[in-house]
Each structure stands twice: as structure tokens, then as C-alpha cells.
TIVEX-696812 format. One record per residue (C-alpha): residue in one letter; x, y, z. Coordinates in pm, 1 decimal. Layout:
! TIVEX-696812
  tido         u         v         w
     a         X         Y         Z
...
! end
This chain:
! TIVEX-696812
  tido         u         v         w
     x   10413.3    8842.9    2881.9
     x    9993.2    8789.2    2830.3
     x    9810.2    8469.4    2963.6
     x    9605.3    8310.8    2765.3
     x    9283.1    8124.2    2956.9
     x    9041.7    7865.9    2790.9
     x    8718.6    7803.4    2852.4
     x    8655.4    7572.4    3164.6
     x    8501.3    7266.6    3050.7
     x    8382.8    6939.6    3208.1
     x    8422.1    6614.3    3160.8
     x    8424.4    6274.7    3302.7
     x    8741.8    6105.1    3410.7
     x    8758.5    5736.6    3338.8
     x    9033.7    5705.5    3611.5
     x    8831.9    5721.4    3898.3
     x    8525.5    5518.4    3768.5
     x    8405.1    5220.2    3919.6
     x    8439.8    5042.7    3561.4
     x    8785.9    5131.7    3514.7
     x    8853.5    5039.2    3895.6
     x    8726.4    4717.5    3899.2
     x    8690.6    4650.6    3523.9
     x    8541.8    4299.6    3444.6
     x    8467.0    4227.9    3796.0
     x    8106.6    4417.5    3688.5
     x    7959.2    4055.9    3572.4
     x    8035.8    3954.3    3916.5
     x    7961.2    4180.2    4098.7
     x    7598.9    4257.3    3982.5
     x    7495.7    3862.1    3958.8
     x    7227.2    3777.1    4206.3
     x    7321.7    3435.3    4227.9
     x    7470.4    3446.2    4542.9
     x    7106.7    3577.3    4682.9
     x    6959.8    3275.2    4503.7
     x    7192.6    3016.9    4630.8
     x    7111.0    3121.1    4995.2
     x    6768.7    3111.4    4918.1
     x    6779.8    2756.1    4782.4
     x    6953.5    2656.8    5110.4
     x    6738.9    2858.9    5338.5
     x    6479.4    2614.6    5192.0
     x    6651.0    2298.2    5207.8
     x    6729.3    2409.2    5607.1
     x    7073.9    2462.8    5530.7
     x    7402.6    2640.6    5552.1
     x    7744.2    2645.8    5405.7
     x    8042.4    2511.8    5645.7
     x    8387.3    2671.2    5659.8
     x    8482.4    2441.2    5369.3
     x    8193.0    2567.3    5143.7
     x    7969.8    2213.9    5236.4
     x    7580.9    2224.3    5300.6
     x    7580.8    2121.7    5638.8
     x    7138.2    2056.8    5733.5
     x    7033.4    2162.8    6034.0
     x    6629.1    2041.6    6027.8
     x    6392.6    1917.7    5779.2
     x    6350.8    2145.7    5387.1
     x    6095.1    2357.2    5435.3
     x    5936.6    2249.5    5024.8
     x    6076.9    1964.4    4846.2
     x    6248.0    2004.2    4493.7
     x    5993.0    2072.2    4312.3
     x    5891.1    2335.7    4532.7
     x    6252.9    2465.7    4566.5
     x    6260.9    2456.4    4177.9
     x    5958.3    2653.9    4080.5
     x    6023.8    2944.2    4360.1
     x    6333.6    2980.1    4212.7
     x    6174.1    2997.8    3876.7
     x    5983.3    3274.4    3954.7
     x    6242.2    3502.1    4145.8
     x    6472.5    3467.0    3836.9
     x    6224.5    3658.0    3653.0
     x    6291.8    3942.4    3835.7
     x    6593.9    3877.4    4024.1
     x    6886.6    3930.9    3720.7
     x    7111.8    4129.2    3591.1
     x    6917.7    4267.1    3371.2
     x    6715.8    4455.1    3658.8
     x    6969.0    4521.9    3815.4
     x    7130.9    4744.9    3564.2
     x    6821.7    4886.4    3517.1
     x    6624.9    5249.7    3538.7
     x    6357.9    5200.4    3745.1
     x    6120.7    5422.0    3903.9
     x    5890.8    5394.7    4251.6
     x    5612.0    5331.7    4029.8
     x    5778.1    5024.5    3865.0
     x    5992.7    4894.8    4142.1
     x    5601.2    4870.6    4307.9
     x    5446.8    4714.9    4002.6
     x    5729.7    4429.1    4011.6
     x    5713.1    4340.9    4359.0
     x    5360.0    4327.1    4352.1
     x    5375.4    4103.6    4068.4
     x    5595.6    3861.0    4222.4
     x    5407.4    3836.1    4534.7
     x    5067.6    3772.2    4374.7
     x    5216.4    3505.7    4184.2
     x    5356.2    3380.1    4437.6
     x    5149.1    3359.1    4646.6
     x    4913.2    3201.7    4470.4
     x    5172.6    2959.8    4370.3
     x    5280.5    2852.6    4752.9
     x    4879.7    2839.0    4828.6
     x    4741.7    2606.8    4527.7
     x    5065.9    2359.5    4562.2
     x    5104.4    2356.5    4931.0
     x    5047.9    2021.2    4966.0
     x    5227.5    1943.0    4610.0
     x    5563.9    2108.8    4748.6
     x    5529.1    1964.2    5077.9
     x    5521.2    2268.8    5266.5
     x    5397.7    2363.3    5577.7
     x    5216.2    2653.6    5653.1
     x    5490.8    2802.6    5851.9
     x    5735.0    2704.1    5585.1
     x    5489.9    2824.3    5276.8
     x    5510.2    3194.8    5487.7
     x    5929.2    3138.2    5550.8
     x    5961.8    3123.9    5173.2
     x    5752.6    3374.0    5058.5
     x    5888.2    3598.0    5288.0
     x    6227.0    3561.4    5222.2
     x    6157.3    3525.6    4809.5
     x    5988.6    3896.6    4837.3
     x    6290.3    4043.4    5001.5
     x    6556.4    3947.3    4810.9
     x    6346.9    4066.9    4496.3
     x    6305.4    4367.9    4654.5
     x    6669.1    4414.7    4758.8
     x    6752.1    4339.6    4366.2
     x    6456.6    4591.9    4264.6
     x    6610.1    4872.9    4507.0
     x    6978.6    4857.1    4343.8
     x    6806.1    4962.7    3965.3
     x    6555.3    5265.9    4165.8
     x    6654.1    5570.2    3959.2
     x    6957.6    5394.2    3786.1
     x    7141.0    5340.5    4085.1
     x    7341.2    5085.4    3979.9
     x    7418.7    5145.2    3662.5
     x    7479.6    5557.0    3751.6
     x    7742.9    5395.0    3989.5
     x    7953.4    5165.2    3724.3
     x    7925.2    5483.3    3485.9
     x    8092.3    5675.0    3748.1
     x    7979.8    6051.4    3682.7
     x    8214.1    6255.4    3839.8
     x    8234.5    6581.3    3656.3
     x    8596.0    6736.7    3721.2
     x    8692.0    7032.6    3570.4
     x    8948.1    7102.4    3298.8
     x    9163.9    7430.6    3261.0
     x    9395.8    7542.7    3005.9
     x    9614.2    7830.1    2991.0
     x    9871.1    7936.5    2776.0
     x   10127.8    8164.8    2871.6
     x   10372.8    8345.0    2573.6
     x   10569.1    8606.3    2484.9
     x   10425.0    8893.6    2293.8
     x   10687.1    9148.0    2167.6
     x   11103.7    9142.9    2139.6
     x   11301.2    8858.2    2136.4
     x   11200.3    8524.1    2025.8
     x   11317.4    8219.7    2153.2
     x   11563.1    7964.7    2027.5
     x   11318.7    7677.0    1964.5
     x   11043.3    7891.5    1805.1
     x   11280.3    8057.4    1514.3
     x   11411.0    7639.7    1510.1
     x   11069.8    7531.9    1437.1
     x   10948.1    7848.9    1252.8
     x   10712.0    7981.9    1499.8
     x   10889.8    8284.8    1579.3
     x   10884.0    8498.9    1252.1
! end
């Protein structure tokens, strides 16, 4: 009897990959809109009851308006889009840069426009910068997306086991492999 042995080859196995595992639950689970809701009540000064109610617990720290066009500018970086992307140190910087000069400049020329406080104008940029950053840190060097692709080599191995000489069996001479 001889063996037979393949090459050992890898591949990826869809079975244990985080797309296969939790399958269309990837829109969900990569929207930032949860961050942005919190932020929006952060600003109004308030917070979700066991019954999913805003429940205020002091005064907004900007008005609508305010609320509105912070919001505005953390959707431009703060997607899905960014998420799932393949950023680098260089442009994770460059982003959160931009967003805080902009801002910035934003919460200082319409202070008074969006009602804010000084305190308040420094609560919300603060908190606008880190969840941008947060959302920036899940696409540093693919991370997220290298996680729903789920690399995980695993390794493949074939071998084939026959007879060589003497007396075939029944099911080869059936199927004419044995002559």
C-alpha cells in the first residue's frame, strides 16, 4: 500500500468569520449612530430612562441650532464609511486635526449664536473630538474591516491512500478503475 500526500495549502475558512457569524448584523454593528445619539443628549443635558425616554437633568449646554451644526460636522467623519476604512497614523492625525480646527472655530465665532457657555462650548468640543477619534481608531491599519474579513489562515491536507499491485477491489473493476 503507498500514500499519496498533497501539497499543504492555505486558505481562509468562511465558517469561523465574523461575516458569516454574524452576517447582516455588519450594518449594525459598524453604525456610529448610537455615539451620535449620546452626543446629542449629552448636549441637551440628558439621558435615556429604563423605558428608552430622555429624562433632563439641567439646562442644554447649545440650543438646536448649535446641537444641529456639531452634529453636522462629526458626521463628516464619524460614518461608516471610516469606519470600514484603511487608515494610517498619518491620516487618522490629519482627520482629527481637521475636525478640531473646524470646530473649534465653529464653537468660538457662534458662541453666543448657539447659546453656549464657555464651559459648555469646552464640554462639547471635548466630547465631539473623542468620539471622532474613537471612530478614527476602529479604521487604523484596517482594523475593522481586517476583522469582518476574518483572516484566519488554516491549513488544508490531502492524502490519498491506494493499493498498488495484486488484487483489485470490487468497486474499482465495477466502475472501471481497476484494469
Amino acid at each position: 500500500m503507498t500514500q499519496t500526500q498533497t501539497t499543504v495549502t492555505q486558505q481562509n475558512s468562511d465558517y469561523y468569520t465574523p461575516q458569516n457569524q454574524f452576517g447582516s448584523a455588519i450594518l449594525y454593528l459598524t453604525n456610529p449612530e448610537d455615539l451620535i445619539e449620546q452626543l446629542k443628549l449629552t448636549m441637551r443635558s440628558q439621558y435615556l430612562d429604563d423605558n428608552g425616554m430622555p429624562v433632563s437633568y439641567g439646562e442644554p449646554l447649545a440650543n438646536e441650532l448649535g446641537i444641529a451644526t456639531v452634529i453636522s460636522q462629526l458626521r463628516s467623519i464619524v460614518n461608516q464609511v471610516t469606519i470600514m476604512s484603511n487608515l494610517e497614523s498619518r491620516h487618522e492625525e490629519s482627520l482629527r486635526n481637521s475636525l478640531a480646527r473646524s470646530l473649534n472655530k465653529n464653537l468660538m465665532l457662534n458662541r453666543i449664536k448657539y447659546d453656549m457657555s464657555d464651559d459648555a462650548r469646552d464640554i462639547i468640543f471635548d466630547e465631539t473630538i473623542r468620539i471622532a477619534v474613537i471612530c478614527i481608531r476602529r479604521a487604523y491599519e484596517s482594523g475593522e474591516r481586517r476583522f469582518w474579513k476574518g483572516q484566519q489562515p488554516q491549513e488544508v491536507r490531502t492524502v490519498m491512500e491506494g493499493q498498488t499491485g495484486g488484487k483489485k477491489g470490487g468497486l474499482l473493476k465495477f466502475i472501471g478503475w481497476g484494469k
